[in-house]
C-alpha positions in Angstrom: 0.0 0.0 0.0 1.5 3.2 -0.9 0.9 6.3 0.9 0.1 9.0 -0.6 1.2 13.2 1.2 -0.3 15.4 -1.4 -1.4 18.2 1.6 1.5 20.7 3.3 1.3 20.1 7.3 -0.4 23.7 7.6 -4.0 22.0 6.1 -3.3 18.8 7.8 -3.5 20.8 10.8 -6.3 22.4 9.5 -8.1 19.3 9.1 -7.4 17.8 12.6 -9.0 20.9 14.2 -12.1 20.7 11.9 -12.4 17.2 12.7 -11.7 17.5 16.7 -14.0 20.8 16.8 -16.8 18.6 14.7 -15.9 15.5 17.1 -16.4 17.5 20.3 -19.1 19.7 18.9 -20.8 16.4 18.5 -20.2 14.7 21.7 -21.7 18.2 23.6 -24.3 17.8 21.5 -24.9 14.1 22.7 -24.2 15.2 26.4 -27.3 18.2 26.2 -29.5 15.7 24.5 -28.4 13.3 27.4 -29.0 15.8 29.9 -32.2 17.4 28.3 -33.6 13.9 27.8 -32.8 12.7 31.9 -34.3 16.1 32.7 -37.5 15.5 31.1 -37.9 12.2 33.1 -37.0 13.5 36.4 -39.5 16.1 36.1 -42.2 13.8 34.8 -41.8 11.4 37.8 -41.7 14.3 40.1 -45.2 15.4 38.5 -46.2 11.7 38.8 -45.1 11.1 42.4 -46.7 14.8 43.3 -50.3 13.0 41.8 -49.5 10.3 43.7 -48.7 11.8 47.1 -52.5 14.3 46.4 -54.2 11.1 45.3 -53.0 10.0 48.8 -53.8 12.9 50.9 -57.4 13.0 49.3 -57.9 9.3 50.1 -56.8 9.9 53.6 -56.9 6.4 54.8 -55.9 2.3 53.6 -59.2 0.2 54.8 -56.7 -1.4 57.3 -56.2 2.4 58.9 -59.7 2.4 59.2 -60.3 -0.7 60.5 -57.6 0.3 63.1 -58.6 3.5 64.4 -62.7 1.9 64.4 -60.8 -0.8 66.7 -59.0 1.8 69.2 -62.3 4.1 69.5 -64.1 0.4 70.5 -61.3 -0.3 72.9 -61.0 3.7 74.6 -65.1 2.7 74.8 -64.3 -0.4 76.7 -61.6 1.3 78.7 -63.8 4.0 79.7 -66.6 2.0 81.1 -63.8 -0.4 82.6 -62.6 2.5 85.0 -66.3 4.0 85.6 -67.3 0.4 86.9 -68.1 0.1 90.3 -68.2 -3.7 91.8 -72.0 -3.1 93.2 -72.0 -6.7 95.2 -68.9 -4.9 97.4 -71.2 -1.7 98.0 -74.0 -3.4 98.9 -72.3 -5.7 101.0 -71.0 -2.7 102.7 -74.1 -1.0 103.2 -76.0 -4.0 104.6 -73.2 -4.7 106.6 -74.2 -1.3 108.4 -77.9 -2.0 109.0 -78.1 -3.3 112.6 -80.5 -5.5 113.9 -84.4 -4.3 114.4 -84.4 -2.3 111.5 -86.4 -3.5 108.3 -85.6 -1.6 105.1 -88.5 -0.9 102.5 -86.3 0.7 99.7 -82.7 1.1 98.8 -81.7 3.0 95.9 -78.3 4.0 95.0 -78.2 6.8 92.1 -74.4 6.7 90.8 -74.8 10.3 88.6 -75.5 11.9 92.0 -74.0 9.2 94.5 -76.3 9.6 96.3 -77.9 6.0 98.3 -81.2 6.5 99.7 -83.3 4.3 101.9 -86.7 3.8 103.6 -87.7 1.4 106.1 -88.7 0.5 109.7 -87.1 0.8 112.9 -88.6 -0.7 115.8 -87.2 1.7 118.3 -85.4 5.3 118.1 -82.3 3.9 119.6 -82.0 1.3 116.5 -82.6 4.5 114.2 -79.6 6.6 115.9 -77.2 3.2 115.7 -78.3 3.1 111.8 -77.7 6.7 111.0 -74.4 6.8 113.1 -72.9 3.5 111.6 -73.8 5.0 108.0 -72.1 8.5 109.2 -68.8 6.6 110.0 -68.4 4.4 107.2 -66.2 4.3 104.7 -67.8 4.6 101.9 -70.6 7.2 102.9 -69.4 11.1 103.2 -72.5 12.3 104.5 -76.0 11.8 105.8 -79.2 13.7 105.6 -82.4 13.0 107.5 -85.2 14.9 108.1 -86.0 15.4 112.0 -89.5 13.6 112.0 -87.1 10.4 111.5 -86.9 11.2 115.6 -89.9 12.3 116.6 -91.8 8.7 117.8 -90.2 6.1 120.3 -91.1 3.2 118.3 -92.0 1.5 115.0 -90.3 4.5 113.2 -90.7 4.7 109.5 -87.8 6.6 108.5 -85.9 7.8 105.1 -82.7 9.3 105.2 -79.8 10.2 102.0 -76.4 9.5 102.4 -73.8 10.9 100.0 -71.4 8.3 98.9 -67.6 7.8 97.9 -67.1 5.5 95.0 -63.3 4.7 94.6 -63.1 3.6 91.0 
């Protein structure tokens, strides 16, 4: 193969600057297609994701979220009425455990919104009224009693009604 010099080094020169300029003028090229072309898709998934994210934010909840919170307000329900339960066998128990012999009761009636526990009944003598009205003033459970003064007025077979305020202890 024979090989031919038919240009003077000034054109060859030439020639290699025209061809580097055109190869690098070229590869730019490329690189801000590159670029423009990677730009375009990040800002298309950010548009996406940002649809996304307000799809979310509008359909505030999964089913499952739902399903959880309905679950907790049951169980703060149950919780509630757990601590506002009051063992009633234990507080009668107590209060019968006051009544002392000779004395008949008609009515007892505990009203827990007020607390307030009020009975009726029969004592057979004014002395078995005081010890029932003084055993219910020092108990534990009873902060104060009300009677009204005809609860005194006979010696015997006294029909009596009195209120005592209560202390539940949840």
């Amino acid at each position: 193969m024979i090989h031919l010099n038919l240009l003077d080094d000034g054109a060859k020169q030439q020639i290699r600057k025209n061809t580097t300029t055109i190869a690098l003028t070229n590869s730019a090229i490329l690189l801000a297609i590159t670029v423009a072309v990677v730009a375009v898709i990040l800002v298309a998934s950010s548009q996406y994701l940002s649809s996304q994210v307000i799809g979310l934010e509008k359909n505030n909840s999964s089913p499952e979220e739902t399903r959880t919170q309905e679950i907790n307000r049951k169980i703060s329900g149950l919780t509630q009425v757990q601590n506002s339960y009051i063992k009633w066998s234990e507080v009668l128990k107590d209060i019968l455990t006051l009544i002392p012999e000779g004395i008949k009761i008609s009515r007892l009636e505990i009203d827990h919104d007020n607390q307030l526990l009020k009975i009726n009944g029969l004592a057979a003598t004014r002395d078995q009224y005081l010890l029932l009205e003084n055993q219910l003033t020092g108990a534990k459970i009873i902060e104060k009693v009300t009677a009204p003064i005809s609860n005194l007025l006979k010696p015997r077979d006294i029909a009596f009604s009195l209120e005592a305020k209560l202390k539940f202890v949840n």
